[in-house]
TORTI-854054 format. One line per field, with one value per residue (C-alpha): chain; residue number from 0; x, y, z; residue in one letter. Coordinates in pm, 1 decimal. Layout:
% residues N
c	c(A,...)
k	c(NUM,...)
x	c(X,...)
y	c(Y,...)
z	c(Z,...)
r	c(A,...)
//
This chain:
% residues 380
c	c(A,A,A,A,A,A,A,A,A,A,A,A,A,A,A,A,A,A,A,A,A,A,A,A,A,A,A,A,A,A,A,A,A,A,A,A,A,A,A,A,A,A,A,A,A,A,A,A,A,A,A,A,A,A,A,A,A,A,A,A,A,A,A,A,A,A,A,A,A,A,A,A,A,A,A,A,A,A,A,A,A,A,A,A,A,A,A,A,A,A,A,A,A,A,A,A,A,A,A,A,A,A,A,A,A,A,A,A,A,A,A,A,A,A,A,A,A,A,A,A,A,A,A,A,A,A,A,A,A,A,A,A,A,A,A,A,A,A,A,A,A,A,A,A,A,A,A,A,A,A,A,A,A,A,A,A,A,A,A,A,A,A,A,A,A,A,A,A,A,A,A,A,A,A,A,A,A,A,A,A,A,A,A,A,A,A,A,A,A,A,A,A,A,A,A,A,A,A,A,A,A,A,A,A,A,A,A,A,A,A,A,A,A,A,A,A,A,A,A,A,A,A,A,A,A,A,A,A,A,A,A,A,A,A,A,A,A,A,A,A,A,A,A,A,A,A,A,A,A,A,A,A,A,A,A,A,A,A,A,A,A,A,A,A,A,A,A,A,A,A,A,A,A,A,A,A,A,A,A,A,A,A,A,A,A,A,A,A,A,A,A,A,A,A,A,A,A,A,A,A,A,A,A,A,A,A,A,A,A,A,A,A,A,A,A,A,A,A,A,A,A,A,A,A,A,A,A,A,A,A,A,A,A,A,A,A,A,A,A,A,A,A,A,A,A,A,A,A,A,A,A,A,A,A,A,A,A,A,A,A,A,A,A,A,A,A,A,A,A,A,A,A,A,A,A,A,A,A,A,A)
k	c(0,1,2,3,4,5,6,7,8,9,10,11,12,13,14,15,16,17,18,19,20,21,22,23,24,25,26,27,28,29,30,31,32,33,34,35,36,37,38,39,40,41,42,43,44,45,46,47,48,49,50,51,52,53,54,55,56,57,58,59,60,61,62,63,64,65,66,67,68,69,70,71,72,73,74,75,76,77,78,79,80,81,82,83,84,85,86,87,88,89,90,91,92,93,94,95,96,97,98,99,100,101,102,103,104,105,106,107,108,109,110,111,112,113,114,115,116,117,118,119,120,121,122,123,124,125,126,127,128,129,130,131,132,133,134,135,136,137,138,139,140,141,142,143,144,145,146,147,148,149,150,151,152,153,154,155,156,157,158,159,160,161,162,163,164,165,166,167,168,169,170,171,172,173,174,175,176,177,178,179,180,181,182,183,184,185,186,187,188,189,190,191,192,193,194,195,196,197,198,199,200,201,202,203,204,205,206,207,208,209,210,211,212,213,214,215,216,217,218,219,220,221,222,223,224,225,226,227,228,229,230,231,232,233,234,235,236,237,238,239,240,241,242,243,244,245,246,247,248,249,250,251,252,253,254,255,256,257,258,259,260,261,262,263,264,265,266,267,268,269,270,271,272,273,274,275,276,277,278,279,280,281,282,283,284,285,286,287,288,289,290,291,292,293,294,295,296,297,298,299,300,301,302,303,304,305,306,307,308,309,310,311,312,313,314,315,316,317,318,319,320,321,322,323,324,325,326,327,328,329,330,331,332,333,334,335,336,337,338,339,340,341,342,343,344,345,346,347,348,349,350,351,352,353,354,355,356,357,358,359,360,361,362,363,364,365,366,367,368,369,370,371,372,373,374,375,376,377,378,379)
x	c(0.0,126.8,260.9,57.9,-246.4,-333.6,-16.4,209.4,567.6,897.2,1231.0,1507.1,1817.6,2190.2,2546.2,2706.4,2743.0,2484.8,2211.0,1969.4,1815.5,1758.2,1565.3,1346.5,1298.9,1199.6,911.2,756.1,774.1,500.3,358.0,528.0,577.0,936.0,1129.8,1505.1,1543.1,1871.4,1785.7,1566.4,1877.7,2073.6,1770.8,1723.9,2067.2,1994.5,2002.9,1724.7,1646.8,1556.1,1858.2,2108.6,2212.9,2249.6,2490.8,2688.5,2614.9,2791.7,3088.0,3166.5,3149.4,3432.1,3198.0,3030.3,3067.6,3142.7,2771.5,2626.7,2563.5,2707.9,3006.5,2873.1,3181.4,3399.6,3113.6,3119.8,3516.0,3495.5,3162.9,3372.2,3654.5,3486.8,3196.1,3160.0,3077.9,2867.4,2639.7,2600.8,2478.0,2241.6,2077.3,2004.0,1886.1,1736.4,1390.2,1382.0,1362.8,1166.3,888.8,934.5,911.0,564.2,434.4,508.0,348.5,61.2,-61.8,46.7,-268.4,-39.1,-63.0,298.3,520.8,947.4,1183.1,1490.9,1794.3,2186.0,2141.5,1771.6,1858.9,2051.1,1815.9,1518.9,1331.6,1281.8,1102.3,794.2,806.7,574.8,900.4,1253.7,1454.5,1850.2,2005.5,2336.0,2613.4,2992.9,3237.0,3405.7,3100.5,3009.7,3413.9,3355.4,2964.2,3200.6,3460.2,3221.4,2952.8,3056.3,3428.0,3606.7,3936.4,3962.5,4151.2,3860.7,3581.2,3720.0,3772.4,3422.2,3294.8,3508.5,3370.6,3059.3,2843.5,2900.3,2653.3,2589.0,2449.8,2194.7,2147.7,2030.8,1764.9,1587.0,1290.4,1392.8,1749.9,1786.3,2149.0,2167.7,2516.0,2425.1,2178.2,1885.5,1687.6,1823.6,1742.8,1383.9,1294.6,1378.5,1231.5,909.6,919.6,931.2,635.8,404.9,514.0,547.9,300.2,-93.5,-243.3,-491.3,-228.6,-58.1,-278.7,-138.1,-247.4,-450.8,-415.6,-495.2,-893.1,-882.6,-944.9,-1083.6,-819.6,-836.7,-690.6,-848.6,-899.3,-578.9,-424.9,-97.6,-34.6,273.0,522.8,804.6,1019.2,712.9,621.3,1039.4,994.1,709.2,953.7,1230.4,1039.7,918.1,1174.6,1378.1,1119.8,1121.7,1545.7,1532.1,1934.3,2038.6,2200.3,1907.2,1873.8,1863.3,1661.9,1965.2,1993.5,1621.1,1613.9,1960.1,1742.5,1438.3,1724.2,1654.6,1339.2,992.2,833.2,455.7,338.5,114.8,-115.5,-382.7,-620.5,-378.5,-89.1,223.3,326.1,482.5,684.8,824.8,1101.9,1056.4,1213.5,1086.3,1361.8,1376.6,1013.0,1175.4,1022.1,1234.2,1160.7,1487.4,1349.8,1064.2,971.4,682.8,594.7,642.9,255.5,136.3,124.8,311.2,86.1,-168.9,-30.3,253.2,14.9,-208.7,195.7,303.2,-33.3,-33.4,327.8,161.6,-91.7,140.1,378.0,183.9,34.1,424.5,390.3,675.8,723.2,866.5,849.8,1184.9,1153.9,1428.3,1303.9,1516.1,1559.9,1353.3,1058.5,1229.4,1093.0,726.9,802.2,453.6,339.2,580.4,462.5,59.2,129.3,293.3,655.7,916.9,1308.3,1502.2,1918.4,1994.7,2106.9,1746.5,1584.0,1634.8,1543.1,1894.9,1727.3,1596.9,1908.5,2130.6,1832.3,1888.8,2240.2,2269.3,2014.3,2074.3,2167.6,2322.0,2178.1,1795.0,1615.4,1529.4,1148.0,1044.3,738.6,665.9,365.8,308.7,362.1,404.2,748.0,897.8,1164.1,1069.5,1271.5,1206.5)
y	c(0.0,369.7,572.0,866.4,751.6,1085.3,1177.4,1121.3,1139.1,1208.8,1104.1,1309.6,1245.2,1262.9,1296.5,1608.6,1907.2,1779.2,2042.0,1874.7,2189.3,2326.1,2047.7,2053.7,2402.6,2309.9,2087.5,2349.0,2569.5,2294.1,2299.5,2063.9,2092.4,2050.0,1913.5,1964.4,1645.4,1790.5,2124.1,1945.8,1699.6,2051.2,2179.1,1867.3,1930.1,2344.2,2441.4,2323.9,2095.1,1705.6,1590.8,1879.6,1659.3,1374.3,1465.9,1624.1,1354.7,1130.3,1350.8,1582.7,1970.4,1998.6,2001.0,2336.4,2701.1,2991.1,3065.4,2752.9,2594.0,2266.1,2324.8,2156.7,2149.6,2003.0,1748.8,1691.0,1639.5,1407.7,1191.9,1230.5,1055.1,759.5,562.2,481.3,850.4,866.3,508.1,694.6,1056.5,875.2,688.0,1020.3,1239.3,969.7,927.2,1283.7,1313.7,1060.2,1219.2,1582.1,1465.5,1284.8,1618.3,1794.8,1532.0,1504.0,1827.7,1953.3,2086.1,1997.9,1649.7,1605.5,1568.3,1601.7,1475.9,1625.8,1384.4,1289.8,979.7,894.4,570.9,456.7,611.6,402.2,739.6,616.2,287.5,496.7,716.3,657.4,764.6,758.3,1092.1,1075.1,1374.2,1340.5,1572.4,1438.3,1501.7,1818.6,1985.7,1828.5,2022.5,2319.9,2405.3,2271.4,2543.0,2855.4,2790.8,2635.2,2775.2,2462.1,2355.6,2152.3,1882.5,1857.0,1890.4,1558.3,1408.6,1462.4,1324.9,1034.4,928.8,958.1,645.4,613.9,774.3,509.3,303.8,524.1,570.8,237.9,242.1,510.1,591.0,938.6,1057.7,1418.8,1503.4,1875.4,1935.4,2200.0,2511.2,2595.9,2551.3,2176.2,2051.3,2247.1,2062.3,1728.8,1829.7,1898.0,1559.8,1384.2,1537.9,1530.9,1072.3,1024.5,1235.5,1168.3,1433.0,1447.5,1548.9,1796.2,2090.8,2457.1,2711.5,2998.8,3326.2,3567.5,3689.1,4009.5,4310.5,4688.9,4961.9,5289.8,5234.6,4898.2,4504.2,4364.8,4052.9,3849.6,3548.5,3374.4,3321.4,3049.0,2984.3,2951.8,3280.3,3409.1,3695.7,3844.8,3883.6,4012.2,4281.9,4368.5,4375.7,4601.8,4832.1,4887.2,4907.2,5210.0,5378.8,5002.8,4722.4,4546.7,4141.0,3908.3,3563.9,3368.2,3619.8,3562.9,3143.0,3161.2,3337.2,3070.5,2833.9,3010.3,3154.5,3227.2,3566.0,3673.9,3935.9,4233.8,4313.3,4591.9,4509.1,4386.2,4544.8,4400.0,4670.8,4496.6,4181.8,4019.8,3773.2,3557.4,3175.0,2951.2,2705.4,2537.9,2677.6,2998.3,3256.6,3521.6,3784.3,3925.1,4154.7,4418.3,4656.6,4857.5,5078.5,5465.1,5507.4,5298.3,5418.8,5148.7,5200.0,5099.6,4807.1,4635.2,4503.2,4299.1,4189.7,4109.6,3919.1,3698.0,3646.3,3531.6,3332.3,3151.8,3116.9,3013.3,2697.2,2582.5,2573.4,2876.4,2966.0,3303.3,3550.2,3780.9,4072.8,4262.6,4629.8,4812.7,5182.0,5337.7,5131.9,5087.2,5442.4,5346.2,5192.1,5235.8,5048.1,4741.0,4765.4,4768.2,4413.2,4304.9,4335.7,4448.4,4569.9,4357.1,4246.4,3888.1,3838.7,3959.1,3701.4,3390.6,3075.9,2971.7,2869.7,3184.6,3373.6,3128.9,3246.4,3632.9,3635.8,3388.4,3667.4,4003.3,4255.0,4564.4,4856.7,4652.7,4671.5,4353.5,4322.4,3992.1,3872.5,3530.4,3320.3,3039.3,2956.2,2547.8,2493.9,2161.2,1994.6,2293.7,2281.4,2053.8)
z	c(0.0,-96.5,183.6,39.4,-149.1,-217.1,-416.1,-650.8,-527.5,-709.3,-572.7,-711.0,-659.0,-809.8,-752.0,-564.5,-858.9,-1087.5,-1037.5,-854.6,-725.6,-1058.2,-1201.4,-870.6,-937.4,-1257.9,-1131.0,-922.0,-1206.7,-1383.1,-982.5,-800.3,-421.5,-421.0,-68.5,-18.9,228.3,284.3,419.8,644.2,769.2,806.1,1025.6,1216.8,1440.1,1437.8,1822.7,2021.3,1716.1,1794.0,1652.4,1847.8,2132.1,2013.3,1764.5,2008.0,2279.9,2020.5,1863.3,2129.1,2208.3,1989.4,1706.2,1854.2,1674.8,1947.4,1898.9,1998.4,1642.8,1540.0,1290.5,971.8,776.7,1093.1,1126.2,744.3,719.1,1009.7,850.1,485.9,626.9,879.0,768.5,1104.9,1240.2,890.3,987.5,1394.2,1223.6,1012.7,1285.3,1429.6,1169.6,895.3,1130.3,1214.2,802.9,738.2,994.6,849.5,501.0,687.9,769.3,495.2,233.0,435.4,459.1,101.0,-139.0,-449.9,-521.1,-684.2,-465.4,-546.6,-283.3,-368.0,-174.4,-225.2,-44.3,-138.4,-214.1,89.9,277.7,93.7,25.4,-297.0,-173.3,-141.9,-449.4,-766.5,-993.9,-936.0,-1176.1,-1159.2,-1248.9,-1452.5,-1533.3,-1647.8,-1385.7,-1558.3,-1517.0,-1165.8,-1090.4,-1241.0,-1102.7,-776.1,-743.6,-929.2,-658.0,-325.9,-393.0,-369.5,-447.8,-783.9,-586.7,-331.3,-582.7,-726.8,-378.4,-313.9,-656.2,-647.4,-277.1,-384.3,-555.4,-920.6,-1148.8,-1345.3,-1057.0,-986.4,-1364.8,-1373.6,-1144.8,-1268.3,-1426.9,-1565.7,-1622.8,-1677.1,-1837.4,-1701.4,-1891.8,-2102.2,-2151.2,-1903.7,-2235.7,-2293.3,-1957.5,-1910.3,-2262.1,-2074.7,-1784.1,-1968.7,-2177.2,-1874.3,-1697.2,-1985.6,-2025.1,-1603.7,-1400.5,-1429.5,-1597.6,-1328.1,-1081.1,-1274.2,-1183.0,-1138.3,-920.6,-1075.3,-1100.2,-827.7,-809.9,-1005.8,-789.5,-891.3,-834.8,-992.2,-1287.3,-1396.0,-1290.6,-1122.7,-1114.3,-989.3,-1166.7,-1174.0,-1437.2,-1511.3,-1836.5,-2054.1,-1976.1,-1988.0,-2286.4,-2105.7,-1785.9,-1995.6,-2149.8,-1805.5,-1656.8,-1920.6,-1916.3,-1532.5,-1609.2,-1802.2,-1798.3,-1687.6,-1850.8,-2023.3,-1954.3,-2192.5,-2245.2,-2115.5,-1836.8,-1688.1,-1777.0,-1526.7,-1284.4,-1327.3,-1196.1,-862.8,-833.5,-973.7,-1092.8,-998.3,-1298.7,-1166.9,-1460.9,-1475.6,-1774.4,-2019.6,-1953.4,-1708.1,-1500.2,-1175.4,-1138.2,-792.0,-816.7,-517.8,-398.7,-140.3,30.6,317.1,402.2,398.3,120.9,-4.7,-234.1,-359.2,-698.8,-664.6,-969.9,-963.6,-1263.8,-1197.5,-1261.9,-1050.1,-615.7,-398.0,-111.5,-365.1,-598.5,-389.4,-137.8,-424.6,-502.2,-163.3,-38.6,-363.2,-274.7,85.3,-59.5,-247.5,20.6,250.7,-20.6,13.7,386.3,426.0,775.2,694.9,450.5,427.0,181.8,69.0,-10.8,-245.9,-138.2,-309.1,-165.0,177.5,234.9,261.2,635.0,721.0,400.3,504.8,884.2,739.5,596.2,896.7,834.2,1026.6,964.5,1106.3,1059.2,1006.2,1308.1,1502.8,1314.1,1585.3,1422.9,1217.5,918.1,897.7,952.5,678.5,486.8,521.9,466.7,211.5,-41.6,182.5,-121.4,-122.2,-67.4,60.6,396.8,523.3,591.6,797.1,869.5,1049.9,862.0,1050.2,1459.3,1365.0,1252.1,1110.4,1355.5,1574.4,1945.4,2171.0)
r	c(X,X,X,X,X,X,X,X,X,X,X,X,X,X,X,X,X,X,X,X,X,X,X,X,X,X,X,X,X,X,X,X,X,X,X,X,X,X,X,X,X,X,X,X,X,X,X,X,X,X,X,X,X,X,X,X,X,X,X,X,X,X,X,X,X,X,X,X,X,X,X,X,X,X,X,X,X,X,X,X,X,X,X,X,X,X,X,X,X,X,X,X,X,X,X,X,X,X,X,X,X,X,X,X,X,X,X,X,X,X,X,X,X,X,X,X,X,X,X,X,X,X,X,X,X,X,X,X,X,X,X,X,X,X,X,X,X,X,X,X,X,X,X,X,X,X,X,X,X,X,X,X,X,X,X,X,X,X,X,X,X,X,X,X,X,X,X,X,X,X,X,X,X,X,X,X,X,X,X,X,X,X,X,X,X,X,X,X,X,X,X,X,X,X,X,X,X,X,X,X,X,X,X,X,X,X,X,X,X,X,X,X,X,X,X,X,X,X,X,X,X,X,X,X,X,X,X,X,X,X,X,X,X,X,X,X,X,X,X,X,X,X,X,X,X,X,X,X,X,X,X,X,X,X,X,X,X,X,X,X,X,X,X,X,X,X,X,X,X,X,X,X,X,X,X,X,X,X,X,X,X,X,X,X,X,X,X,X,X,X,X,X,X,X,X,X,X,X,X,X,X,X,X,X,X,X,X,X,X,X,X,X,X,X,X,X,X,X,X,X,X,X,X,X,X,X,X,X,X,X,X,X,X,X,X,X,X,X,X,X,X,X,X,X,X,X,X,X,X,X,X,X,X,X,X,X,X,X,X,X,X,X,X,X,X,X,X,X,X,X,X,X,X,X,X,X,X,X,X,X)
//
């Protein structure tokens, strides 16, 4: 009997520089509810986390950060290098997984599910998935994506490659390969094929639009936009970047890597766009335009509720907003939604603060608004 009867569940998995988190992107751009299983391990031993003590009940204080966190890369140097310490963390943090990845299925409204995991296999994840995808890159590319985006030493990207599980064993027990070695364009096309031949058609829904509402200058709606929709952003965007460097096609399908765009429209005309992410159950909007026509105090709260809405339908605990200057001025706008200014460091829960620094930009006000009191692997 299925796990989750009511769903249809993806396991996604893939060796260590193959861009697993862009291909789950890619599924909740056709409206998947994507999981980073992961993120959640990385959360499970966050201070006053289930798993906290007992990690450092069973490798010692040594492992602690001045602040009170557990050192991740001192834990991960010492689990690289003793399968020993690796089989003791796993008996820890695998159940606390399993039962977050429980919660989070459960009360979902999508009904495709995508378990994104390195070790989804060892950890028989995929045991209770409908379809297995394997994302493949060749180890050049696995090096390079290594040392551009963690910063990593050639010499250790290999290291970690090579301790890894062969490719080509997880190749073969797939139902879906994706070979994300070239474009953003190549691997969305696979990404697409796949959908359309795997998941039932009567799972694949989408979320609408938002319900129009009357403002002064017309009917207004937020819907939101992914690569189908990318030379609609682009032209948006360049319009709002007047005296800028315009962006290009490329330039915007990099960002879909990352993120998703909600399009204000009034009538038929796009006049708004938010660029906004949600990971680990942690919404950020990093890119706000507004058109000069249109009053902020009016227009950026249809934005910033649809934002919510959909937020909220990926069971995001927090929202983080970060409010370029010339819309960091409106405080009392921000504080009428319920935000508040806040640095990094005020914001308390640590997945919340990796969060804010990881997408603080310069020159933005953080705004921060909590969206939910429940919180997966909460303290105990």
């Amino acid at each position: 009997m299925k796990k989750w009867p009511d769903k249809y569940i993806i396991g996604l998995t893939g060796s260590i520089g193959t861009g697993k988190s862009v291909v789950r992107r890619m599924l909740e751009h056709l409206g998947a509810y994507g999981i980073d299983a992961d993120a959640l391990a990385h959360r499970a031993m966050a201070p006053g986390a289930p798993g906290y003590n007992a990690v450092i009940e069973t490798f010692g204080k040594f492992m602690l950060m001045p602040d009170g966190q557990i050192d991740r890369e001192k834990l991960g140097r010492l689990l690289f290098n003793d399968p020993d310490a690796l089989a003791k963390q796993e008996q820890i943090i695998h159940p606390l997984v399993t039962q977050a990845l429980d919660l989070l299925i459960r009360r979902a409204k999508q009904k495709v599910i995508v378990i994104e995991a390195i070790k989804l296999i060892e950890a028989r994840i995929n045991e209770d998935c409908d379809s297995l995808w394997v994302v493949y890159a060749p180890p050049d590319v696995q090096v390079n994506r290594l040392v551009k985006n963690r910063k990593m030493s050639e010499a250790d990207a290999r290291q970690r490659i090579a301790s890894q599980v062969p490719q080509e064993i997880h190749m073969s027990a797939a139902n879906v390969v994706i070979k994300n070695e070239s474009s953003y364009d190549d691997t969305w096309k696979q990404v697409t094929q796949a959908w359309a031949r795997n998941v039932p058609a009567k799972e694949a829904k989408f979320a609408p639009a938002s319900q129009p509402v009357k403002l002064p200058l017309g009917e207004v709606t937020v819907r939101r936009a992914g690569p189908k929709q990318v030379e609609e952003i682009v032209q948006v965007l360049n319009h709002m970047r007047k005296g800028e460097a315009q962006l290009t096609r490329d330039d915007v399908m990099a960002e879909l890597g990352e993120k998703a765009f909600l399009l204000l429209n009034i009538e038929k005309d796009t006049l708004g766009v938010i660029g906004w992410q949600v990971e680990n159950l942690v919404a950020r909007t990093t890119d706000i335009a507004l058109d000069s026509v249109l009053a902020p105090a009016q227009y950026l709260p249809v934005m910033i509720k649809e934002m919510e809405r959909a937020s909220n339908d990926l069971q995001c605990e927090a929202s983080l907003i970060f409010v370029p200057s010339n819309l960091a001025k409106h405080d009392a706008l921000w504080k009428s939604l319920g935000y508040e200014p806040k640095a990094p460091n005020m914001l308390g829960v640590i997945a919340w603060q990796e969060a804010a620094e990881e997408s603080m930009l310069p020159g933005s006000t953080l705004y921060f608004k909590q969206l939910r009191q429940d919180r997966v692997l909460r303290p105990i």
